[in-house]
C-alpha positions as a Markdown table, in Angstrom:
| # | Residue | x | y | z |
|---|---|---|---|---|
| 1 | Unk | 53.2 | -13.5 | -71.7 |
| 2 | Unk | 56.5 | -14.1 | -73.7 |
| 3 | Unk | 54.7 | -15.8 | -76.6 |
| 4 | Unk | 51.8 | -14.2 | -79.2 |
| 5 | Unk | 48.8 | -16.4 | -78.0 |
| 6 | Unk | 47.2 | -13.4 | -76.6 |
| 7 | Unk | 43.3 | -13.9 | -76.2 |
| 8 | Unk | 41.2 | -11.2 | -77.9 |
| 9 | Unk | 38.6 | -11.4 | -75.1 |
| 10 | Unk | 41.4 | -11.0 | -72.5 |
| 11 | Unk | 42.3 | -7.5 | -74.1 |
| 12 | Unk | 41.3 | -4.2 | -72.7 |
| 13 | Unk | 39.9 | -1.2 | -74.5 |
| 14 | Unk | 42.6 | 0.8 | -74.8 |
| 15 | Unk | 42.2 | 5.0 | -76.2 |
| 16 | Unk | 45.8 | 5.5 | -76.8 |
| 17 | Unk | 49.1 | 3.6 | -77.2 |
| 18 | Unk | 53.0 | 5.3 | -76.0 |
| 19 | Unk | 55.8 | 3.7 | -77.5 |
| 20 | Unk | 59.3 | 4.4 | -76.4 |
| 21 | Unk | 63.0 | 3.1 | -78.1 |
| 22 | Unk | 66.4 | 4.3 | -78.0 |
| 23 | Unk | 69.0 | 2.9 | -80.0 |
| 24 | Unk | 67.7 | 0.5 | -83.2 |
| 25 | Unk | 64.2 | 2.5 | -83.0 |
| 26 | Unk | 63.8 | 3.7 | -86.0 |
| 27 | Unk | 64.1 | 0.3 | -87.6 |
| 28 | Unk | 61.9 | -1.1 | -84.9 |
| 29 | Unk | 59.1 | 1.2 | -85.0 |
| 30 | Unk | 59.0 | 1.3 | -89.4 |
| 31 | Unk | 58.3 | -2.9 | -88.6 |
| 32 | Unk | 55.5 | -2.2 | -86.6 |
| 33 | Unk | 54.1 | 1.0 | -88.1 |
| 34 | Unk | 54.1 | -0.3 | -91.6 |
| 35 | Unk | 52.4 | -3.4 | -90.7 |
| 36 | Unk | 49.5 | -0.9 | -89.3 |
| 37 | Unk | 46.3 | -1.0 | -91.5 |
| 38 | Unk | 44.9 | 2.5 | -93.1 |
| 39 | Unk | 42.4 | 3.5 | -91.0 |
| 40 | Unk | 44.1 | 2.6 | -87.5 |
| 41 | Unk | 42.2 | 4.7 | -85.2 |
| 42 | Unk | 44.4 | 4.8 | -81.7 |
| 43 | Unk | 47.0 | 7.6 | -81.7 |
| 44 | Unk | 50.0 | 7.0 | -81.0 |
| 45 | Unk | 52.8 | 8.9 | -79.0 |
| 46 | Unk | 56.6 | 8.4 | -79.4 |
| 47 | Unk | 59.7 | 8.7 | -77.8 |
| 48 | Unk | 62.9 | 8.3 | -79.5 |
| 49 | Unk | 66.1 | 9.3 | -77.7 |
| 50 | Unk | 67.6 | 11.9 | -79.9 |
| 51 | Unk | 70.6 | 14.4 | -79.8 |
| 52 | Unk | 69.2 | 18.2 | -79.0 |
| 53 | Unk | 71.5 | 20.0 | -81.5 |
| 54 | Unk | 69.9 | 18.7 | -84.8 |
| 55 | Unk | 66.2 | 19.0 | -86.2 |
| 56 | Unk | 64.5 | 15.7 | -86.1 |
| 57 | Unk | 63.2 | 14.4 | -89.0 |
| 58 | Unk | 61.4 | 11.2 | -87.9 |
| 59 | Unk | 58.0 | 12.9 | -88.9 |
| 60 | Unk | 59.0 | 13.5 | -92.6 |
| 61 | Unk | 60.7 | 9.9 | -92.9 |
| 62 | Unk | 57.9 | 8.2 | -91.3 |
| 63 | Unk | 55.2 | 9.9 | -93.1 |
| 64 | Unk | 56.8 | 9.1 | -96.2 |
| 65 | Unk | 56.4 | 5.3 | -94.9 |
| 66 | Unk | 53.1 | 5.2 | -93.1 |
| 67 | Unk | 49.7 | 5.7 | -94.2 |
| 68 | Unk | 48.8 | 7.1 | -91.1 |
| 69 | Unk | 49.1 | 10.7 | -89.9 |
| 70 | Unk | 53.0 | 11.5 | -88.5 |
| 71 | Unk | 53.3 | 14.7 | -86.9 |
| 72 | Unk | 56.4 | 16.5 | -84.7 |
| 73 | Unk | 54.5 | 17.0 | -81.2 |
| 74 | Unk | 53.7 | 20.7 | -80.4 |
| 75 | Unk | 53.0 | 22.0 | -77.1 |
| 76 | Unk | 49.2 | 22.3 | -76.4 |
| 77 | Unk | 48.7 | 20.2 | -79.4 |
| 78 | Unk | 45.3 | 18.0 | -78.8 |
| 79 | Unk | 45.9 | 14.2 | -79.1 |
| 80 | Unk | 43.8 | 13.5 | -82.8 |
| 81 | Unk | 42.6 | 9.8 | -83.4 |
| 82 | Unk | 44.9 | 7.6 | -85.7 |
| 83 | Unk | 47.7 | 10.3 | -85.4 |
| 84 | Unk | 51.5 | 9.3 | -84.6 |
| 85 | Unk | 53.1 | 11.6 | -82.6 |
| 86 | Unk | 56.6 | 12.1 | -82.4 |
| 87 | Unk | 58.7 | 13.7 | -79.3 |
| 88 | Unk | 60.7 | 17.1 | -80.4 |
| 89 | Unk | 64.4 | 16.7 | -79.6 |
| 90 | Unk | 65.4 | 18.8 | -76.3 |
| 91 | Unk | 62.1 | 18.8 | -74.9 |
| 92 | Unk | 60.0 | 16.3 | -72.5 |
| 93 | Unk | 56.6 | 15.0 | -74.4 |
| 94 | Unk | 53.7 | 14.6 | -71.5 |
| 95 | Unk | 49.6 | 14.1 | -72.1 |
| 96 | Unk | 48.2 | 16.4 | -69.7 |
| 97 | Unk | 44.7 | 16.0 | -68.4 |
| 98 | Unk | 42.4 | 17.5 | -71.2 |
| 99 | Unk | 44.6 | 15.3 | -73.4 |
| 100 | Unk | 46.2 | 17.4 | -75.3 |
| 101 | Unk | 50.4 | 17.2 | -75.5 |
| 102 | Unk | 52.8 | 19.2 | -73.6 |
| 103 | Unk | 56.9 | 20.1 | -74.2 |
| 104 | Unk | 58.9 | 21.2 | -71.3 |
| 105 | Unk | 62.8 | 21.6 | -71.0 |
| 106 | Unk | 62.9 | 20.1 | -67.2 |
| 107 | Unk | 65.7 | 18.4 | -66.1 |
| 108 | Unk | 67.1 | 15.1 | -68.4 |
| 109 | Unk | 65.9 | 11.3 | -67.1 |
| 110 | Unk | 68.2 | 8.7 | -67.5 |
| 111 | Unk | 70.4 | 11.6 | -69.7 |
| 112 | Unk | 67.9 | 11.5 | -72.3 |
| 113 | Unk | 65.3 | 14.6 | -73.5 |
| 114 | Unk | 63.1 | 13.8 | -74.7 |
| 115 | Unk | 62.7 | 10.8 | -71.7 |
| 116 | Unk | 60.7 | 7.6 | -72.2 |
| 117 | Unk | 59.4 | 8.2 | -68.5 |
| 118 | Unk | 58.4 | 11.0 | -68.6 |
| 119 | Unk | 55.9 | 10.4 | -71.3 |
| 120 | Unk | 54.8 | 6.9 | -69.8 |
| 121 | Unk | 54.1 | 8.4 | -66.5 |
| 122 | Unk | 52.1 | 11.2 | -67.4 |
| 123 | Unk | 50.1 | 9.1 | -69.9 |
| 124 | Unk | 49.3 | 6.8 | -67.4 |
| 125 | Unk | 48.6 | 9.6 | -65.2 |
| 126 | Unk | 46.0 | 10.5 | -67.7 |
| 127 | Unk | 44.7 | 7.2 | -69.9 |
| 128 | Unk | 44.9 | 4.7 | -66.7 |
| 129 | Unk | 43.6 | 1.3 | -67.6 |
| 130 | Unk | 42.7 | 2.7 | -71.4 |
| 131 | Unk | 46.4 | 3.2 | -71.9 |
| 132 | Unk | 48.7 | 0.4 | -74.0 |
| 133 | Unk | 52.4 | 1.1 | -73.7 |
| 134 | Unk | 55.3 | -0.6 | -75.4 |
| 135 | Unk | 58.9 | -0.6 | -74.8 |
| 136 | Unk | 61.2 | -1.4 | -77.5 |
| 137 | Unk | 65.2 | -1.9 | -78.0 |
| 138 | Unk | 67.7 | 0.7 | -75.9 |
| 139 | Unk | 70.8 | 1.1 | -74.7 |
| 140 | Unk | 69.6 | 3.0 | -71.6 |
| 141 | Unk | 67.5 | 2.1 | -69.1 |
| 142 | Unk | 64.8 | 4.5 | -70.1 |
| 143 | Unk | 61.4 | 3.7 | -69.9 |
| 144 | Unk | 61.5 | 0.8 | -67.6 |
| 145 | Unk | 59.8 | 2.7 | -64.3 |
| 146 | Unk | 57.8 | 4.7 | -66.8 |
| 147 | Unk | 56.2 | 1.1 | -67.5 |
| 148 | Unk | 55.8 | 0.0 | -64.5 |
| 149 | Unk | 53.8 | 3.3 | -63.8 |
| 150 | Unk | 51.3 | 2.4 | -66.8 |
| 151 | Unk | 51.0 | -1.2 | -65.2 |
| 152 | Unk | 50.6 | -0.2 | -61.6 |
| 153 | Unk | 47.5 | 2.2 | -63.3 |
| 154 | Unk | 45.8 | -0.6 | -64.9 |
| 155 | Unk | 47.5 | 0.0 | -68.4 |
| 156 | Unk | 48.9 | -2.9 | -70.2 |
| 157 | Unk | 52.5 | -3.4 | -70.6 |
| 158 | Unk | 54.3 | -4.5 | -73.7 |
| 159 | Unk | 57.7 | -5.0 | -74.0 |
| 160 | Unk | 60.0 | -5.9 | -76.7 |
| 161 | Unk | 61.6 | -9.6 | -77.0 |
| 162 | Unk | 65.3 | -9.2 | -75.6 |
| 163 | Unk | 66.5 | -11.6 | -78.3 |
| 164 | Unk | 64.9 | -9.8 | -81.2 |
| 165 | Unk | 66.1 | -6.1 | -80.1 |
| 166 | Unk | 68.9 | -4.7 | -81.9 |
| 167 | Unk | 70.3 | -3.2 | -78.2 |
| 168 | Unk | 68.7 | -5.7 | -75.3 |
| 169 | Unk | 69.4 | -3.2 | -72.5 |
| 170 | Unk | 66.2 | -1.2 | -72.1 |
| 171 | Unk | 63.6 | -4.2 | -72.6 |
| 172 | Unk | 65.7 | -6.1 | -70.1 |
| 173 | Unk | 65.4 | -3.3 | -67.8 |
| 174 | Unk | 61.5 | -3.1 | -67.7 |
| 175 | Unk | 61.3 | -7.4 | -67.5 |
| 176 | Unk | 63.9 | -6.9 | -64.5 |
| 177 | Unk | 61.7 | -4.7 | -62.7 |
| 178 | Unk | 58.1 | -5.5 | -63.7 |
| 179 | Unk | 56.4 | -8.5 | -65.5 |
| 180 | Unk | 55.1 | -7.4 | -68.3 |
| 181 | Unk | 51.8 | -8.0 | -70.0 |
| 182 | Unk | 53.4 | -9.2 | -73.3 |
| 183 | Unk | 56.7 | -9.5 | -74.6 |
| 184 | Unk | 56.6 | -10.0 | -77.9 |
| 185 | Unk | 58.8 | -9.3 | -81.4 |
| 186 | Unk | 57.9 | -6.9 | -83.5 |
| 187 | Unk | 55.6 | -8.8 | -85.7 |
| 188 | Unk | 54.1 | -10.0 | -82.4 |
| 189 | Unk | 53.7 | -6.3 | -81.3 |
| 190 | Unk | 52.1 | -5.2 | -84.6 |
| 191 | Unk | 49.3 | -7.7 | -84.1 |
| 192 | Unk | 48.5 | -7.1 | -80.6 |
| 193 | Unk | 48.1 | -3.4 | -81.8 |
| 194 | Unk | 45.7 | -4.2 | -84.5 |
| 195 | Unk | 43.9 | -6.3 | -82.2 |
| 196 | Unk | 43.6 | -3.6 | -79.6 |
| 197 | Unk | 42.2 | -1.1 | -82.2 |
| 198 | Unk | 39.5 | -3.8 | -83.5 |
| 199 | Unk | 38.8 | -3.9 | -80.0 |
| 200 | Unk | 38.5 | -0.2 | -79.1 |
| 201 | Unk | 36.7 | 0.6 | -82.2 |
């Protein structure tokens, strides 16, 4: 759908949502996050493309922002409810099977590691049809097949409005090679994620 007249009824339960974003994330995901209620109960796991040499900060910045939970992923860390999870710069973020998180340092996906796919893949690997995942702005294409993994496994699909993203390549990707469930602005995105939540609770 490319507008916000999603029907509640129409909406799966989801468990968990993975969001991934490239350039003009940070900006993106503070839109969404802050519009979050305290309380949300879905964790969610994050991917922002990030340069290995330097410590990432996302977790202090956002948890500054957020009334939710922000943590740096750690390998073997188990997936809490209404937790946001960031991926570690230099190392791959994947859900393995007992749902806890995994880092690895295998090869770079579209040059980038952490990699959007990777995380989308596994999840979906894991969460199937329980499993919300949202795209946002990029300069890459990143995240695209990663999507069309959570789709082909039931999950729903969410992509960030081309118009509205600050870098229109990685949301064009994934509506290039998939048709995505929603695709939405950021305002539009928030909602759908509060509605989902409602939903799974």
């Amino acid at each position: 759908m490319n507008d916000e007249a999603f029907s509640p009824s129409a909406l799966p339960r989801v468990e968990a949502i993975v969001i991934g974003a490239s350039a003009g994330g940070v900006e993106a995901l503070l839109k969404i996050f802050t519009a979050l209620p305290e309380g949300f109960s879905l964790p969610i796991m994050v991917v922002l493309h990030l340069p290995d040499e330097r410590r990432s900060q996302l977790a202090e910045v956002f948890g500054q922002r957020l009334s939710l939970p922000v943590k740096e992923a750690r390998d073997k860390q188990t997936i809490d409810p209404g937790t946001v999870y960031f991926a570690a710069p230099g190392y791959h973020l994947s859900v393995e099977q007992d749902r806890s998180l995994s880092l690895s340092q295998e090869e770079r996906v579209h040059y980038s590691r952490p990699a959007i796919d990777y995380l989308f893949d596994s999840a979906a690997d894991v969460y199937g049809p329980r499993l919300a995942a949202v795209l946002l702005t990029g300069a890459n294409q990143d995240g695209a097949r990663g999507l069309a993994q959570v789709k082909r496994r039931g999950g729903l699909s969410i992509v960030q409005d081309p118009a509205e993203a600050q870098v229109a390549t990685m949301p064009e990707a994934a509506i290039a090679l998939l048709q995505p469930d929603y695709i939405l602005p950021l305002h539009g995105i928030s909602r759908l994620l509060v509605e989902l939540e409602r939903i799974a609770c």
